[in-house]
N, CA, C and O atoms as a GROMACS GRO file, in nm:
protein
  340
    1UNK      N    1   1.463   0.711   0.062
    1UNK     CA    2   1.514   0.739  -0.070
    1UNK      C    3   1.498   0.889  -0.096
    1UNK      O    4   1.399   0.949  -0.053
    2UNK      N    5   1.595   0.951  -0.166
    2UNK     CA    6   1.606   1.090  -0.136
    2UNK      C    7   1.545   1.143  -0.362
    2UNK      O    8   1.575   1.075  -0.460
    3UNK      N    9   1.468   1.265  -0.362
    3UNK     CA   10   1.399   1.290  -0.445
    3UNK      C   11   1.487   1.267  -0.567
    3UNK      O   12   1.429   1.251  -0.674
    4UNK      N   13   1.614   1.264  -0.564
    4UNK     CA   14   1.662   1.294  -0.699
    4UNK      C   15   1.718   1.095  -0.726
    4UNK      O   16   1.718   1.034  -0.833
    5UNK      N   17   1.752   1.051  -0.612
    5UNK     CA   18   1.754   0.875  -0.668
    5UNK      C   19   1.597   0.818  -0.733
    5UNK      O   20   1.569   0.755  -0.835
    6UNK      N   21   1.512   0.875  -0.615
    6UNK     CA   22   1.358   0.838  -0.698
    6UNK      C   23   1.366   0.868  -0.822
    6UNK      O   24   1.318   0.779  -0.893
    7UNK      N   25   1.414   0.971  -0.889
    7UNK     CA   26   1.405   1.060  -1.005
    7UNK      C   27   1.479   0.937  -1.045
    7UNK      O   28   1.425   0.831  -1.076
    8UNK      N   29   1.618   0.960  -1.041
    8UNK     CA   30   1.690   0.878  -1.130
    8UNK      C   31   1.649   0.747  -1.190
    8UNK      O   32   1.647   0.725  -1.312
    9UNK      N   33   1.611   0.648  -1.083
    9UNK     CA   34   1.539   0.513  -1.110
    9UNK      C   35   1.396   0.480  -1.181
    9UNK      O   36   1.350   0.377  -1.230
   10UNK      N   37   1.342   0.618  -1.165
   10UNK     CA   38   1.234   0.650  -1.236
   10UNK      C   39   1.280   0.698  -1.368
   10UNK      O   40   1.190   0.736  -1.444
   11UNK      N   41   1.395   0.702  -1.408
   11UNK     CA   42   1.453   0.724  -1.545
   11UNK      C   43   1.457   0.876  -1.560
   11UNK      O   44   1.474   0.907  -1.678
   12UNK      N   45   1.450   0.951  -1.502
   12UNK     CA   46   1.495   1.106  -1.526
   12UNK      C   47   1.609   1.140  -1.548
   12UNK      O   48   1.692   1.079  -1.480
   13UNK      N   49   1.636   1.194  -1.598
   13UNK     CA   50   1.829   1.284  -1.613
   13UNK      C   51   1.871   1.286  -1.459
   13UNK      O   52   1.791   1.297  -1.366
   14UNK      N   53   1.975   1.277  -1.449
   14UNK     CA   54   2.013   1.285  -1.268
   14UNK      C   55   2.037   1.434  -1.224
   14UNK      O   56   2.026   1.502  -1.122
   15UNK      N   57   2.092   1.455  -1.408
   15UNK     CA   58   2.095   1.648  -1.332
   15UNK      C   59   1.932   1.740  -1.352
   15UNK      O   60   1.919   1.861  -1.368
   16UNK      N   61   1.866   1.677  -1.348
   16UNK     CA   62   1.743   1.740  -1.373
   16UNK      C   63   1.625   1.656  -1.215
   16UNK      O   64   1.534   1.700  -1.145
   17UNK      N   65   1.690   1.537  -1.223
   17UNK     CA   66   1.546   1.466  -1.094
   17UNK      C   67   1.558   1.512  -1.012
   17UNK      O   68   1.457   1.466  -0.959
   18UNK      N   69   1.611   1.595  -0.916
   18UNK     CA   70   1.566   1.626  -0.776
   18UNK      C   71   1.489   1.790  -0.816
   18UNK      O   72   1.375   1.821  -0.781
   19UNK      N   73   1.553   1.850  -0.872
   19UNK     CA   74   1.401   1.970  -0.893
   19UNK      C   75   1.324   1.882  -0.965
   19UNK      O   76   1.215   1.900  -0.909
   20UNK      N   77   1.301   1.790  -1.060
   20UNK     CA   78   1.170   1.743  -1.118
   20UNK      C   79   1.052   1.696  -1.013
   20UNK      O   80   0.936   1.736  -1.013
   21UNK      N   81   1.103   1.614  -0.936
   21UNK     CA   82   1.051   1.569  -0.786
   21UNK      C   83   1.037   1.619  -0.735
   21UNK      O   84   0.952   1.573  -0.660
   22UNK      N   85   1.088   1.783  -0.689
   22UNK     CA   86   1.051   1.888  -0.599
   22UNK      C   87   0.936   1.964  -0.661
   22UNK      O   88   0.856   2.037  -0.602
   23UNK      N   89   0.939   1.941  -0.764
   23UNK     CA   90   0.805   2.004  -0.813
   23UNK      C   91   0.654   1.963  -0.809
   23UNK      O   92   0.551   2.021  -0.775
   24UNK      N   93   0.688   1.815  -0.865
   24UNK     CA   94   0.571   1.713  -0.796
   24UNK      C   95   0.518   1.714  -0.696
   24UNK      O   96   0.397   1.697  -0.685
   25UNK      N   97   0.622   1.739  -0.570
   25UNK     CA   98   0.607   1.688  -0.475
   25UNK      C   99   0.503   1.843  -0.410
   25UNK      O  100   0.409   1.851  -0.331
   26UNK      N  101   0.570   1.933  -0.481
   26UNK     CA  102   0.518   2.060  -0.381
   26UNK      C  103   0.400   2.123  -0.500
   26UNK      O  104   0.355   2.238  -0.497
   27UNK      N  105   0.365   2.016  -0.604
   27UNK     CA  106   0.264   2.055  -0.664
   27UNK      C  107   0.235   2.137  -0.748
   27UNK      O  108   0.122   2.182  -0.768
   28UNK      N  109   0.365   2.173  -0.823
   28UNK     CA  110   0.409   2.308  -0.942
   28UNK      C  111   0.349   2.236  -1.091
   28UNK      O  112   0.267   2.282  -1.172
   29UNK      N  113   0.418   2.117  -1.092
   29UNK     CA  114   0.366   2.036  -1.156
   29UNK      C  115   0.323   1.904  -1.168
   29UNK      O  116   0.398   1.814  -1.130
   30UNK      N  117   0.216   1.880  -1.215
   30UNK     CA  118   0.200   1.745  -1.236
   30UNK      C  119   0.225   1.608  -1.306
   30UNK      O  120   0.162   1.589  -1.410
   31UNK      N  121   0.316   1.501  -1.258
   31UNK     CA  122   0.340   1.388  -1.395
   31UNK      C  123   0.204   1.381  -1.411
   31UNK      O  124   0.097   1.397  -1.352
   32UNK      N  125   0.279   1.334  -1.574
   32UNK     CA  126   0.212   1.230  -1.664
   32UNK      C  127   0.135   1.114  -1.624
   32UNK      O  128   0.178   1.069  -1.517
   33UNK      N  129   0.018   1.036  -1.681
   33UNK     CA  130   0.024   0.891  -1.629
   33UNK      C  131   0.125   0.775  -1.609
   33UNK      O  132   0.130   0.694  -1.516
   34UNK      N  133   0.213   0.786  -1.733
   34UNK     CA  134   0.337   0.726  -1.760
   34UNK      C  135   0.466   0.731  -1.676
   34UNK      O  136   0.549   0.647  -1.641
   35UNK      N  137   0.445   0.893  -1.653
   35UNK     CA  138   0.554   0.898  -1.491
   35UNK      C  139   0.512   0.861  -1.414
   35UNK      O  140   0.590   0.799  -1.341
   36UNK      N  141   0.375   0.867  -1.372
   36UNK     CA  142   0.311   0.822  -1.260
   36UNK      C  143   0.356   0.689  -1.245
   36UNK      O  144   0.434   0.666  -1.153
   37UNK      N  145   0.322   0.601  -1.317
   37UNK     CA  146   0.319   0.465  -1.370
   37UNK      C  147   0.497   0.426  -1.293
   37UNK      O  148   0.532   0.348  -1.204
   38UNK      N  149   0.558   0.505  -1.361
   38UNK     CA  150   0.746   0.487  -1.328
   38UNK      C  151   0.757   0.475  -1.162
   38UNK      O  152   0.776   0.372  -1.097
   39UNK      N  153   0.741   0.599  -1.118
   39UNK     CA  154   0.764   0.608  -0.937
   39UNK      C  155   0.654   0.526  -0.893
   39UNK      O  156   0.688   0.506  -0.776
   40UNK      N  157   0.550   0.470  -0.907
   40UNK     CA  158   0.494   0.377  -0.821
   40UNK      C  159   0.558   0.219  -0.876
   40UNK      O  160   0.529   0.118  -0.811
   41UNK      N  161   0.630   0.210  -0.978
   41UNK     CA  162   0.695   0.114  -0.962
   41UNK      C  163   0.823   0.122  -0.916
   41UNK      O  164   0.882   0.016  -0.933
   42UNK      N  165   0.886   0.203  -0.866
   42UNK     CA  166   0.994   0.245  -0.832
   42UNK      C  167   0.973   0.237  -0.642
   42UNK      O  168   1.047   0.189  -0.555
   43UNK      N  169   0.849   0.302  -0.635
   43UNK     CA  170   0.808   0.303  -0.488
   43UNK      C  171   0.762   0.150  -0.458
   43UNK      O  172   0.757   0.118  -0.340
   44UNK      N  173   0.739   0.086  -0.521
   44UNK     CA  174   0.661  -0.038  -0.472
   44UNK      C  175   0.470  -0.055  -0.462
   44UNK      O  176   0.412  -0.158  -0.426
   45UNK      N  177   0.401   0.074  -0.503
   45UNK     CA  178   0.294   0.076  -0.491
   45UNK      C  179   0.231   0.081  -0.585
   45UNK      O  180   0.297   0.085  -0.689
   46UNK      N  181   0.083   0.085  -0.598
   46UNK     CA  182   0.005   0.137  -0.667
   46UNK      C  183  -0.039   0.238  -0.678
   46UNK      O  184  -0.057   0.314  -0.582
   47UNK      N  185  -0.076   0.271  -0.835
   47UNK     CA  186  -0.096   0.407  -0.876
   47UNK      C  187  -0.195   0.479  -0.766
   47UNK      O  188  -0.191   0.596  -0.728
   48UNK      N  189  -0.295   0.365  -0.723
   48UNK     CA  190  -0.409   0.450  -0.604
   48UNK      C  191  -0.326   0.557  -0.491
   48UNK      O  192  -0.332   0.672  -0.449
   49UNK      N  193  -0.253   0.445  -0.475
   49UNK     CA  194  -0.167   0.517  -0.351
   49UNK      C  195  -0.116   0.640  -0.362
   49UNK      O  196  -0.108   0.700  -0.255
   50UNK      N  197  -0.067   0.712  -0.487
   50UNK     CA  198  -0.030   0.846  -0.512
   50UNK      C  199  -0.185   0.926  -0.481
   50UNK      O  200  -0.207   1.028  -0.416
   51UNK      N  201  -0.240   0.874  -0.524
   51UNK     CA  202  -0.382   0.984  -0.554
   51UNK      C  203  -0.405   1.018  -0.417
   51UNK      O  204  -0.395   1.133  -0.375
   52UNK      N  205  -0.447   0.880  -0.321
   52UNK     CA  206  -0.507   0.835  -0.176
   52UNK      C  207  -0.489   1.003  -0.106
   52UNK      O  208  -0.402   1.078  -0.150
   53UNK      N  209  -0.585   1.046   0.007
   53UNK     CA  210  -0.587   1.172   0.069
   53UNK      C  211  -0.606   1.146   0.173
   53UNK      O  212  -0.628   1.240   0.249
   54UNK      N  213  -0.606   0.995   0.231
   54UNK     CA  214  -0.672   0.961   0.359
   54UNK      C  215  -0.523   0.865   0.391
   54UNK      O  216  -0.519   0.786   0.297
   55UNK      N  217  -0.426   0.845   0.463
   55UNK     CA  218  -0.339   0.817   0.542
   55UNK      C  219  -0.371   0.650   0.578
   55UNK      O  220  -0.305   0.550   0.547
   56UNK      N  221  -0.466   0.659   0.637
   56UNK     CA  222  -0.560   0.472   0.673
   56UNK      C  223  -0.570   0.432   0.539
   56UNK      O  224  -0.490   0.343   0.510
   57UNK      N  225  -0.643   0.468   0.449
   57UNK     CA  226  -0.692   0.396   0.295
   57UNK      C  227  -0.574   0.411   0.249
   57UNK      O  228  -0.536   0.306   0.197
   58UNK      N  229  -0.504   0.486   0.244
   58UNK     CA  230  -0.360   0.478   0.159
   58UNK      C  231  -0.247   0.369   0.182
   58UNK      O  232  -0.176   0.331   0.088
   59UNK      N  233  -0.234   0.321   0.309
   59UNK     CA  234  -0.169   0.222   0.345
   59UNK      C  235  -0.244   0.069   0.323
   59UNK      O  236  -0.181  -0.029   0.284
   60UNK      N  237  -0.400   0.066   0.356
   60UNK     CA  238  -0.507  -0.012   0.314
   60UNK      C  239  -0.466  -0.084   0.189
   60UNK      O  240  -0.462  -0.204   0.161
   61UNK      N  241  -0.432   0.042   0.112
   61UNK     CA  242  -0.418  -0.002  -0.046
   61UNK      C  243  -0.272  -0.057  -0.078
   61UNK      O  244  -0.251  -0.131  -0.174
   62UNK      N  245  -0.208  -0.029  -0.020
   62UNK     CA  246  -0.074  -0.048  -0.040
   62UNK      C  247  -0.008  -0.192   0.041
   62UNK      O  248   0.104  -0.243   0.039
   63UNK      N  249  -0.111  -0.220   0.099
   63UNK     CA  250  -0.088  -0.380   0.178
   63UNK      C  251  -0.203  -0.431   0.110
   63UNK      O  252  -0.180  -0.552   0.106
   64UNK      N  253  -0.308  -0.414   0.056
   64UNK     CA  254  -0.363  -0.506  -0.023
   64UNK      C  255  -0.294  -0.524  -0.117
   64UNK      O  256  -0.314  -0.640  -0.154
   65UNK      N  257  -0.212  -0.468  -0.187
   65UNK     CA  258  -0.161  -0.485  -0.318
   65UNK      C  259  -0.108  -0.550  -0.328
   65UNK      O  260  -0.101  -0.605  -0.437
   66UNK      N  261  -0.014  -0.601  -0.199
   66UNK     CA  262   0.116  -0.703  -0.192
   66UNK      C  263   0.087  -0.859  -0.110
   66UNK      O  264   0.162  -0.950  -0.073
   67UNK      N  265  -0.087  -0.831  -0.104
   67UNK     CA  266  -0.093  -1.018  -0.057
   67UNK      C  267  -0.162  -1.089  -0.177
   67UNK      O  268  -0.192  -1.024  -0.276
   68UNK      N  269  -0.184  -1.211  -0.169
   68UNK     CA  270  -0.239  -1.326  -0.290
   68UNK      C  271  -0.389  -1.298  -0.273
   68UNK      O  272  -0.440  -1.247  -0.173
   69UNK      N  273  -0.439  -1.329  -0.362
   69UNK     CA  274  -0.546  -1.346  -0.447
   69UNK      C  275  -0.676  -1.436  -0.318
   69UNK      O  276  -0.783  -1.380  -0.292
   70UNK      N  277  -0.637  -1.575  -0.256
   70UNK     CA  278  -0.674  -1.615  -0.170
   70UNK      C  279  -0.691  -1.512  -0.038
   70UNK      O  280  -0.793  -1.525   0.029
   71UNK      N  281  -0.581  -1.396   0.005
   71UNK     CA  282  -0.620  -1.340   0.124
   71UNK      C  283  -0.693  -1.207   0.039
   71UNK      O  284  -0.776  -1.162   0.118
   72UNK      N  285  -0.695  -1.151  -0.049
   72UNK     CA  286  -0.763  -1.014  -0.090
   72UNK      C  287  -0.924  -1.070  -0.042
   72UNK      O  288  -0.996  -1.013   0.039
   73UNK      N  289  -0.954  -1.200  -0.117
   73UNK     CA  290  -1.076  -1.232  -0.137
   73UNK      C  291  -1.117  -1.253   0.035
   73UNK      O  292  -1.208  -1.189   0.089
   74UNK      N  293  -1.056  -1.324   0.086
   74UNK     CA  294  -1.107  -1.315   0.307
   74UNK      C  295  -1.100  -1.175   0.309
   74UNK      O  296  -1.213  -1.141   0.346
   75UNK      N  297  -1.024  -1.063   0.289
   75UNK     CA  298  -1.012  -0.934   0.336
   75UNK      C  299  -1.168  -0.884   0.267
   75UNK      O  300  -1.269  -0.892   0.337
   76UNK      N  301  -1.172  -0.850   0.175
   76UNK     CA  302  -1.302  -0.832   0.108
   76UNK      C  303  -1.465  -0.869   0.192
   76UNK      O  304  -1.569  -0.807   0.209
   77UNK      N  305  -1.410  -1.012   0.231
   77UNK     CA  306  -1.543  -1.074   0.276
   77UNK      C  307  -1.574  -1.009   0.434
   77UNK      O  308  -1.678  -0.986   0.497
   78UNK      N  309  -1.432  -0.994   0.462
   78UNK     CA  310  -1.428  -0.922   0.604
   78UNK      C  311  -1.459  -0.728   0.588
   78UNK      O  312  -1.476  -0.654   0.685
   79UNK      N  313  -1.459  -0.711   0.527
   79UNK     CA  314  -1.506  -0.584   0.472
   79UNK      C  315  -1.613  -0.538   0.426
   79UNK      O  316  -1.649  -0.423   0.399
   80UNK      N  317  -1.692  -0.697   0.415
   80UNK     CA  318  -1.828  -0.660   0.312
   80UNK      C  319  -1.943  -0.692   0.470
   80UNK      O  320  -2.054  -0.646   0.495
   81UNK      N  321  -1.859  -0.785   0.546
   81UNK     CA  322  -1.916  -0.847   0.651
   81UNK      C  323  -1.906  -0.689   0.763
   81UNK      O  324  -2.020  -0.655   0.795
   82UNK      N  325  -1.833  -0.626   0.802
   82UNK     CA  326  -1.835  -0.496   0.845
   82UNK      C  327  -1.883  -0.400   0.812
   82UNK      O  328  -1.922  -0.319   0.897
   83UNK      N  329  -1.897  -0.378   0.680
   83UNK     CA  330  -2.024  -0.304   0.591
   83UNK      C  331  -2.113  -0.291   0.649
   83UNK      O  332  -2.144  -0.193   0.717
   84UNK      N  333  -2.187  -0.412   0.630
   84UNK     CA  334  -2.338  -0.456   0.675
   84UNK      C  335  -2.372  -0.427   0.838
   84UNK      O  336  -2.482  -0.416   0.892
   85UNK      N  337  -2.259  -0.420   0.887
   85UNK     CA  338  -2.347  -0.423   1.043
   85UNK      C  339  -2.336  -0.318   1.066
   85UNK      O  340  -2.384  -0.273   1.170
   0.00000   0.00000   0.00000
């Protein structure tokens, strides 16, 4: 998806989203929580996932987000069980 459809679907002006997104992206400026909020529903993720700085935890988070309640809780236990040793 190219910066200015993200923009658009994220509700931006179409003649304004691809510099709005180029700015984000290269860090001129920062959204809002509320924009934030827009492109991770637009992207499919969670808000963590924008923040994430680590590549492994960022994807981590972004496939936990999208299984049931029954596998978070085995993933967890398998996580808490790897912890410990």
């Amino acid at each position: 998806m190219s910066q200015k459809q993200l923009g658009i679907e994220a509700g931006f002006d179409p003649s304004s989203a691809s510099p709005r997104m180029n700015q984000y992206e290269k860090g001129k400026h920062h959204p809002d929580a509320t924009t934030v909020a827009k492109l991770c529903e637009v992207l499919g993720v969670p808000v963590a996932y924008l923040y994430c700085d680590d590549d492994d935890l960022a994807r981590v988070i972004a496939n936990f987000s999208k299984v049931g309640e029954k596998d978070r809780k085995r993933i967890l236990a398998i996580v808490d069980t790897v912890k410990q040793s």
